[in-house]
C-alpha positions as CSV (number, residue, x, y, z in Angstrom):
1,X,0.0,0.0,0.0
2,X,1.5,3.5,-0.9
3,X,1.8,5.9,1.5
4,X,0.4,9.4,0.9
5,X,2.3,12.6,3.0
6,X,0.4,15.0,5.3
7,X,0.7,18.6,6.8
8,X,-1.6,20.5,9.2
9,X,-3.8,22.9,8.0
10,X,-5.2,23.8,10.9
11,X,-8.2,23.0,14.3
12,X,-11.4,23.7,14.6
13,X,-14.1,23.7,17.3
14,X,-17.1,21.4,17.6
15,X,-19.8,23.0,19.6
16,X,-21.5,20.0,19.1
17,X,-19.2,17.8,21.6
18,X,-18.1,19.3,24.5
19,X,-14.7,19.7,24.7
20,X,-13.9,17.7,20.9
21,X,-11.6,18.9,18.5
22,X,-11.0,18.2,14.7
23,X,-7.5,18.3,13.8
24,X,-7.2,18.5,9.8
25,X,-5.1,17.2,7.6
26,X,-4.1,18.0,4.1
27,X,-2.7,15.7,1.7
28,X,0.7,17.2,-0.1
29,X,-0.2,16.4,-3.6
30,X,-3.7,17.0,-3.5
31,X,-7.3,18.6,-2.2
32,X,-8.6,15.9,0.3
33,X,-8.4,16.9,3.9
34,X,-8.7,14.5,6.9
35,X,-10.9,15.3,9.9
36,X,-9.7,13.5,12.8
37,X,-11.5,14.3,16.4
38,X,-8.8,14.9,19.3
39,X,-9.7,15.9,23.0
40,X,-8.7,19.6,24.2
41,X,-4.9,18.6,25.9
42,X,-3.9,17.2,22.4
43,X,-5.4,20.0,20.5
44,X,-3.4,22.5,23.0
45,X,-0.3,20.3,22.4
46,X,-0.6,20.7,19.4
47,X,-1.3,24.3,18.5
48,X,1.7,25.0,21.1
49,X,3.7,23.3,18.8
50,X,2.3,24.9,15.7
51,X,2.9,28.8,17.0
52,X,7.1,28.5,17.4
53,X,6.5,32.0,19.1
54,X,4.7,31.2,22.1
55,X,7.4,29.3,24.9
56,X,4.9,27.7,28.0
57,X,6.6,28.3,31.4
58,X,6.8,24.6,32.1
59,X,7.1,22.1,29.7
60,X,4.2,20.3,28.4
61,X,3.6,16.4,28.5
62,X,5.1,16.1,24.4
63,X,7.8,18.9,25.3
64,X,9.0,16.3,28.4
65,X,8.9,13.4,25.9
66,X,11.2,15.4,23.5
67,X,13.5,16.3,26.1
68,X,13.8,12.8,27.4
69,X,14.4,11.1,24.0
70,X,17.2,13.8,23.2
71,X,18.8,13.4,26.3
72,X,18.8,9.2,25.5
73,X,19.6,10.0,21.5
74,X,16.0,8.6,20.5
75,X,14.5,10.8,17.6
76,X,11.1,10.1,15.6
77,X,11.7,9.6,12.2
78,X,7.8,9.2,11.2
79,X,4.4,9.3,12.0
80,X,2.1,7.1,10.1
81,X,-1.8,6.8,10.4
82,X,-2.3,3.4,9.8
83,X,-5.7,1.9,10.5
84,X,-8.9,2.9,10.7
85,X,-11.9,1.4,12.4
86,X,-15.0,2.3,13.6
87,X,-14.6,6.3,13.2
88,X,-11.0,5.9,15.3
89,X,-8.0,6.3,13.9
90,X,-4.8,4.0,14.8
91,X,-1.0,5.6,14.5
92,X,2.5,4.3,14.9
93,X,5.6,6.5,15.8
94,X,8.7,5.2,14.1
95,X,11.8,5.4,16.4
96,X,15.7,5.3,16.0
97,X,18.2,4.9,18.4
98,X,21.8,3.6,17.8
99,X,20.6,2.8,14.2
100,X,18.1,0.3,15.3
101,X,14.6,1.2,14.8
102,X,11.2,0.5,16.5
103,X,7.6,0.9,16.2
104,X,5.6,2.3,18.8
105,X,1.6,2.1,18.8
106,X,-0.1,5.7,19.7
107,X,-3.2,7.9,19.8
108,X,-2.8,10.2,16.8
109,X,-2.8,13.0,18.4
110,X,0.1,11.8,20.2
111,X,1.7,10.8,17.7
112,X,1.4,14.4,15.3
113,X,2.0,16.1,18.8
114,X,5.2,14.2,18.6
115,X,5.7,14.8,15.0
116,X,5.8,18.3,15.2
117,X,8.6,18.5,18.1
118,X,10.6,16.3,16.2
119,X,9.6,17.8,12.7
120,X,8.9,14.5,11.4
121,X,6.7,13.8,8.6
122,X,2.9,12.7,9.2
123,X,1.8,9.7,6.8
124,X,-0.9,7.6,5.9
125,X,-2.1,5.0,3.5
126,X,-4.1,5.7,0.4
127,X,-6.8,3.5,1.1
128,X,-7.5,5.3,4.2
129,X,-7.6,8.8,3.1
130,X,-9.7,7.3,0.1
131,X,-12.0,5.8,3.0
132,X,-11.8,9.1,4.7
133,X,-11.1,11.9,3.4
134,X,-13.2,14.8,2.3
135,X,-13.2,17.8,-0.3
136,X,-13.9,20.6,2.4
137,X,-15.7,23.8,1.0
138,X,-13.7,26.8,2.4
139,X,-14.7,30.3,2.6
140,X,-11.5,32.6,2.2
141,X,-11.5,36.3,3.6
142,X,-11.5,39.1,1.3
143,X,-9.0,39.5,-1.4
144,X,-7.1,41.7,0.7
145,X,-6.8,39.6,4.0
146,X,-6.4,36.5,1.8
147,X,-3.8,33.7,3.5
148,X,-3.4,30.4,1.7
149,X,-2.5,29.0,4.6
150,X,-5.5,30.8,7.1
151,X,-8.7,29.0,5.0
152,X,-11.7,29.2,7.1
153,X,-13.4,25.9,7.1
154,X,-17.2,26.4,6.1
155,X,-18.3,22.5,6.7
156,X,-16.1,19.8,8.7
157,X,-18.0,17.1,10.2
158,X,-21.0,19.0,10.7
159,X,-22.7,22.1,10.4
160,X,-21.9,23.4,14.0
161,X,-18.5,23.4,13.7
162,X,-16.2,26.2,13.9
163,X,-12.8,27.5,13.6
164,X,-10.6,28.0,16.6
165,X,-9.1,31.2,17.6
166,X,-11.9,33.3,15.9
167,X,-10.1,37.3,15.8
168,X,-10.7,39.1,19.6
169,X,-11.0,43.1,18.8
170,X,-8.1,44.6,20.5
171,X,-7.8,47.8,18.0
172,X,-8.6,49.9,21.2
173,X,-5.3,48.3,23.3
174,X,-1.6,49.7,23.0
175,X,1.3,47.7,21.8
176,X,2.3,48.2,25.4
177,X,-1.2,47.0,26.7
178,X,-1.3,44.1,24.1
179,X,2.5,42.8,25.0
180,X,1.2,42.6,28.6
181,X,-1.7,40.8,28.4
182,X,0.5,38.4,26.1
183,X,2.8,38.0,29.1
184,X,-0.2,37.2,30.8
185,X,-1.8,35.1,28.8
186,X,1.3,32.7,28.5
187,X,2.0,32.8,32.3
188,X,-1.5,31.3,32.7
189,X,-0.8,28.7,30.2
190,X,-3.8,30.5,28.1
191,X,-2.5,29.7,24.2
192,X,-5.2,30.2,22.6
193,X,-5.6,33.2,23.9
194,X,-1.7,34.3,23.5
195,X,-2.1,32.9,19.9
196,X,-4.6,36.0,19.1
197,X,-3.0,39.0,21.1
198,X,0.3,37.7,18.8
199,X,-1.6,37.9,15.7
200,X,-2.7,41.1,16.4
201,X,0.4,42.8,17.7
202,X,1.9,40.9,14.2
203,X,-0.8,43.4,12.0
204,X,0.6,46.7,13.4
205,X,3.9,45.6,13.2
């Protein structure tokens, strides 16, 4: 079976389930993207890992698992999503130490949390993302705010889904005021938060 290659393209927020997120995936060479749900930790993980900017005060449970297999020379090669069944997705982590390799079984959140500390690359098999992936409608900003790589997702897995981070109005703070509260915000671990004050400190400068 050939493996196809994956990148982030971003989370969203399911009002629908209580604390659920959908992580998405992008295929490299093509349009399908692949919804997979992940609980609030991994999606924090992961967006930590995702905005190289924001440092947390102590390190998270990924960030500990990086530091310990640098410290004993282990690095992750690969990610690969490799089975799906019953709506849940199966992943291995592919490991090397002293040239001998091993496969470890994880959640996939895990394992892309992983991934992106390592910057390893995120696979799966063609016949799954045929099973499962999707041609998402998006709805881009207007021509003049238009990122490639900020889509906003107009359907996911359902209708009541939608993006994280939506844009806080902070056109009334000062840089100064703004650089606080982003203090703040990553003292209390808030990332999400941190993620838009940064944004918006970004557009003035």
């Amino acid at each position: 079976m050939s493996l196809v290659r994956l990148n982030i393209k971003g989370i969203s927020y399911s009002q629908t389930q209580n604390g659920a997120y959908a992580l998405i995936l992008s295929e490299v060479d093509g349009e399908r993207k692949l919804p997979i749900v992940i609980g609030a930790f991994e999606a924090q993980s992961i967006a930590i890992a995702l905005e190289k900017e924001i440092k947390p005060p102590r390190p998270l449970t990924h960030d500990l698992f990086k530091n310990f297999a640098d410290r004993f020379d282990i690095i992750v090669k690969q990610v690969i999503i490799h089975k799906l069944v019953d709506g849940v997705f199966y992943s291995s982590v592919i490991c090397e130490r002293d040239k001998i390799e091993e496969i470890i079984d994880a959640r996939t959140s895990d394992a892309i949390a992983l991934a992106l500390r390592f910057q390893a690359p995120i696979f799966t098999y063609k016949n799954i993302l045929d099973q499962a992936g999707i041609y998402l409608k998006v709805n881009p900003k207007k021509d003049d705010e238009m990122d490639p790589e900020n889509l906003l997702v107009d359907e996911l897995v359902s209708d009541d889904v939608e993006m994280v981070g939506k844009e806080t109005s902070y056109k009334d703070l000062s840089i100064d005021e703004l650089n606080r509260m982003l203090d703040q915000a990553v003292t209390n671990e808030d990332y999400e938060l941190a993620a838009r004050i940064r944004d918006e400190i970004s557009k003035r400068g």
